[in-house]
N, C-alpha and C positions, 0 to 999 in steps of 0.2 A: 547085660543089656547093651544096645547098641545104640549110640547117641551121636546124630550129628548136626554142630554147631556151626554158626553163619559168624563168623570172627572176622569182616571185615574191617570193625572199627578198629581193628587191634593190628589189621594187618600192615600198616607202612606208617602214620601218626596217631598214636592210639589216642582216640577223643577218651569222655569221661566214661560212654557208655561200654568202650571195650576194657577201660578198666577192671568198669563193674563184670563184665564178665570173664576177663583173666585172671581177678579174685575167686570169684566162685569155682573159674574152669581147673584153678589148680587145685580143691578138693575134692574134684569129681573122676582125677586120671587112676587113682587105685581100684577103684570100684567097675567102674564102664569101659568100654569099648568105645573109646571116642576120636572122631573125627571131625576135623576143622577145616572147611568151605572159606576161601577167602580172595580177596583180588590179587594180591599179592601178598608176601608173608616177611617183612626186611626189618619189622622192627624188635629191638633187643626183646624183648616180650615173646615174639614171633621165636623168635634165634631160640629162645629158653626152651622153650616147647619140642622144636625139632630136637634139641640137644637131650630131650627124656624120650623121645621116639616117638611121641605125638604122630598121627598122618595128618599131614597138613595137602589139600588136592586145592592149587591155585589157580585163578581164572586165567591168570598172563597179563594182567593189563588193570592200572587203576582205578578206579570208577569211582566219581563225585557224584554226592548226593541226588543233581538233576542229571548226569550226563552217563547213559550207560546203563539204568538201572534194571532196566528191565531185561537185557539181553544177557545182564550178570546173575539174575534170576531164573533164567532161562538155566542157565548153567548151573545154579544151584536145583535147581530141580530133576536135571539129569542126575548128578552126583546122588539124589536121594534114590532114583530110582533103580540105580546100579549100587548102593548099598543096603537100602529097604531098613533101615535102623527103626528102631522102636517108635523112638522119638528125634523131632527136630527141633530146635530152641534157635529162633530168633530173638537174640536180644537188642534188636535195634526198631522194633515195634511192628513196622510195615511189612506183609507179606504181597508186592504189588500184582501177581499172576498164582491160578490156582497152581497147586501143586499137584496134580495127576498124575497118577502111573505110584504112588509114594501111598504107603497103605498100613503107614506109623500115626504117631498123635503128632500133632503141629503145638507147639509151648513158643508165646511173645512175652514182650518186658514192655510192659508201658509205664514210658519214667514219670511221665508228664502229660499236660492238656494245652500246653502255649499255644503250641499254634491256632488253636480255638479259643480259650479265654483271652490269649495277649496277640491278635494277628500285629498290629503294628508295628510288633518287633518280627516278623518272617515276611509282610509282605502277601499279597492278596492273592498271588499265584500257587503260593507253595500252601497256605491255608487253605486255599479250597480243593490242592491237592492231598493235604493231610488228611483231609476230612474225606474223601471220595475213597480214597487207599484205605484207611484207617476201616472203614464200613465195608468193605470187599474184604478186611483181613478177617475181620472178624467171622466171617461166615464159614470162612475153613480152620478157625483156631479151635482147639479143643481142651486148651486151661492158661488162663493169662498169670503172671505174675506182676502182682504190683509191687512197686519202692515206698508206696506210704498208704494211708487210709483216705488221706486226702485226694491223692490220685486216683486209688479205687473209685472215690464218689464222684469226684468230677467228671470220668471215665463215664459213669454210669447214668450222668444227669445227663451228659450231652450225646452219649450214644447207648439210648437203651437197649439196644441188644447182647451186649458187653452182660448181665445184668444173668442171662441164662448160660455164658458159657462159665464155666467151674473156674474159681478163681483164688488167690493165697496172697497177701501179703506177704513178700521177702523183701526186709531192707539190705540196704545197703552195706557191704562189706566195708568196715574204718580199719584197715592193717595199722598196726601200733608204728610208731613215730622209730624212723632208724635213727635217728640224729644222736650222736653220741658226746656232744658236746656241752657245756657248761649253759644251764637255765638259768635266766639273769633277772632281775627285776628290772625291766627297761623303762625308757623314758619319753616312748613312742606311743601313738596310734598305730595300728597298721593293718590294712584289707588289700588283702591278698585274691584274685579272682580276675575276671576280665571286666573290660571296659566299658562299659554297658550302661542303657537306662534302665534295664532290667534289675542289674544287680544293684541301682540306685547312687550308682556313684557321681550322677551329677547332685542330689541329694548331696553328699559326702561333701561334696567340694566345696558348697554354698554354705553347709553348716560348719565347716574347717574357719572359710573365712569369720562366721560369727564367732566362732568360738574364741578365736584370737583378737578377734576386735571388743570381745568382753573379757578380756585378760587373759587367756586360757594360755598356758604355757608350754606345753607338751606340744611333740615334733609328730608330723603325720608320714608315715612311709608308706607307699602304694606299689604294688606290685602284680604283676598281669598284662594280657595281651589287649592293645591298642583294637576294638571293634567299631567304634562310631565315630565321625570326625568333631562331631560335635562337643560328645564329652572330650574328647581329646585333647579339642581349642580349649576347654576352659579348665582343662591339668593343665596345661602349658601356663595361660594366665593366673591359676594361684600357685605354678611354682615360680614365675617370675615377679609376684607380685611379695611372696615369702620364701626367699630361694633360704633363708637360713631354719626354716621350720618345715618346708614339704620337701620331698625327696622321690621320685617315680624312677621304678628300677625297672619298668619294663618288663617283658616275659623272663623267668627265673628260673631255674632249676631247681629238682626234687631237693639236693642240696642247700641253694641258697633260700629254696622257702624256708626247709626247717629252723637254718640258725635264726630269719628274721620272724617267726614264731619264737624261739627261745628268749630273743631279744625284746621284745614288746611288753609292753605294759598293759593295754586293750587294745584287744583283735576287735574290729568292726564288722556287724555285714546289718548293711541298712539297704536290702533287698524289697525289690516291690514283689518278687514273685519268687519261690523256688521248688524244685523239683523232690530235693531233700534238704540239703543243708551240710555236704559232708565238710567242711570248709570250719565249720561249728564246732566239729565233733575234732579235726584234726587239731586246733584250737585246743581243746578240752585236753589233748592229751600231753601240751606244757604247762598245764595248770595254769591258765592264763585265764583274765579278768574277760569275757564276753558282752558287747553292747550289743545286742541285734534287733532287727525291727521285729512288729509284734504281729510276723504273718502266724497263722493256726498250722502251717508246717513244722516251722522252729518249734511253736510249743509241743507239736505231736514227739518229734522225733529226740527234745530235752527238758521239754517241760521247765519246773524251775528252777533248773541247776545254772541259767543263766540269767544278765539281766534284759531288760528289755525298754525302748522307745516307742512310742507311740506314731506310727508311721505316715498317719492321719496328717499327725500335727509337721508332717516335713522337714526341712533344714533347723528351721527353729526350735524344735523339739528335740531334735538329734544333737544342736548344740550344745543345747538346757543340758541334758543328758552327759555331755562329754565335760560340763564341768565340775560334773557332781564326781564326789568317791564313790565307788561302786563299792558293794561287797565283795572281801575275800571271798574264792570258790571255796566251795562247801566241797570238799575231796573225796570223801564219799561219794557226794552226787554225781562227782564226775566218772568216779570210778565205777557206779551200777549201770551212768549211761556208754562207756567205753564197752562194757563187756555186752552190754545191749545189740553192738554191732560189729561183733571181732567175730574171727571165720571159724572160733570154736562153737559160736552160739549158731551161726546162723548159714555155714556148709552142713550140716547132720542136719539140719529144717530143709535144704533144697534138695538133699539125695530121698530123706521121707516122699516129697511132694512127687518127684522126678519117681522113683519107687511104686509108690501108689497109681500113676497115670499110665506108665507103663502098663503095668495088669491089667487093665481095663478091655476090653474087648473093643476093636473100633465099631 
């Protein structure tokens, strides 16, 4: 069968969503005939792929999310009609023009519903673009895949026609931990992620200070890319205000996340919203102590193999929290939710789904 995929996000700075599909894409090259559409193709991800003989048909020219999109689409549409493949798998949700002349199934990935339940964090222009795009996609989609249940539903409250097209949860892919170095009991905080109000890090910062100002002894490490100036001003004023207990490493390498994973005591994520959690799971896999807030994603995707804060109750709660002992992880629990989302369990689920929709008669 003949598959071809829209690998933009993978194609020059691979975001989280072309991850999620050059996990998947490399259990899919034995079985299929697969081609990858993309604006350009320069990143080591990209490089791997050509180096197995992957076709990779590039647009020539980059293209940001608002700038380009439509006439990169254009392009993507020609490529299908000059190779007429089974299927096409967008995994970056939006299909913004029909696909004509192409007389396969259309497969999207909707990770998420932010721009509709959170607009304040995208901004009024690109939510009402989500929302207009998102209703046009769906008209020519013929089987969505979701990353959680939660998505599913949300998907389904805010756009009921999502609701008749055929649809599967597939999570997310956790590749096991390359780090080959010494697991430590450390003496740290530390939340890894970007800079966001999203992921609740101004939350983080306010309850940092409580916690040290009610004796709390333990040193908080932060690590991730700089997104809002706001949170930004107020990392800078509790690392000046505790420059011998916070520590902000900035954006990090695959590398240097995992040693300061090994290194930690409790991993944090005191998020107002999340799409999955995979930050959770990578966590889990040094056996490390988890605090996280208490959205029904977390619990969908770990249930109670971690602990959890009351997100309600904000900074003062999260500190409460950060000076209590946590539980040892339960190793077990960590171990049934690891194999929950490793590419044995959940590549042989995406070639079934991909398998089955093929046959189908358009």
């Amino acid at each position: 069968m003949k598959i071809v995929i829209d690998a933009r996000t993978l194609g020059t700075k691979p975001s989280g969503i072309g991850i999620y599909a050059y996990n998947f894409l490399c259990g899919l090259l034995d079985k299929y005939d697969v081609t990858l559409v993309t604006d350009l193709a320069t990143s080591s991800e990209m490089m791997s792929l050509k180096e197995k003989g992957v076709k990779i048909i590039e647009y020539g020219k980059e293209i940001y999310r608002s700038t380009g999109v439509f006439s990169y689409f254009r392009f993507v549409r020609q490529v299908l009609r000059d190779v007429q493949p089974e299927l096409f798998w967008e995994p970056n949700i939006l299909v913004p023009i029909a696909l004509s002349g192409f007389h396969g199934k259309t497969v999207i990935t909707i990770h998420d519903m932010f721009p509709v339940t959170m607009p304040q964090y995208f901004g009024k222009k690109y939510s009402a673009y989500f929302k207009f795009m998102l209703k046009r996609t769906l008209k020519h989609t013929d089987l969505i895949l979701y990353n959680s249940f939660e998505t599913k539903k949300e998907t389904e409250q805010f756009f009921p026609t999502a609701k008749s097209v055929e649809s599967h949860v597939l999570y997310i892919i956790v590749p096991r931990a390359a780090y080959q170095g010494e697991i430590q009991d450390g003496e740290y905080f530390l939340y890894v992620g970007n800079m966001e109000k999203r992921k609740g890090v101004d939350i983080l910062v306010d309850a940092f200070g409580k916690y040290v100002e009610k004796g709390g002894k333990k040193k908080l490490v932060l690590a991730g890319k700089k997104r809002e100036d706001d949170v930004d001003a107020k990392i800078s004023e509790l690392v000046s205000r505790y420059p011998e207990q916070v520590t902000y490493k900035g954006y990090v390498t695959d590398e240097e996340k995992n040693a300061l994973y090994a290194g930690a005591a409790v991993v944090l994520f005191q998020s107002r919203a999340e799409g999955f959690g995979l930050c959770v799971i990578e966590a889990m896999q040094y056996q490390k102590k988890v605090l996280a807030s208490d959205l029904s994603i977390f619990q969908e995707i770990v249930g109670d193999a971690v602990s959890y804060f009351p997100l309600s109750g904000g900074a003062e709660a999260l500190s409460s929290a950060m000076l209590q002992e946590l539980p040892d992880p339960d190793l077990e629990k960590y171990k049934n939710v690891m194999e929950k989302y490793s590419p044995e369990t959940l590549i042989p689920r995406l070639l079934e789904v991909f398998d089955d929709v093929g046959k189908k008669k358009s």
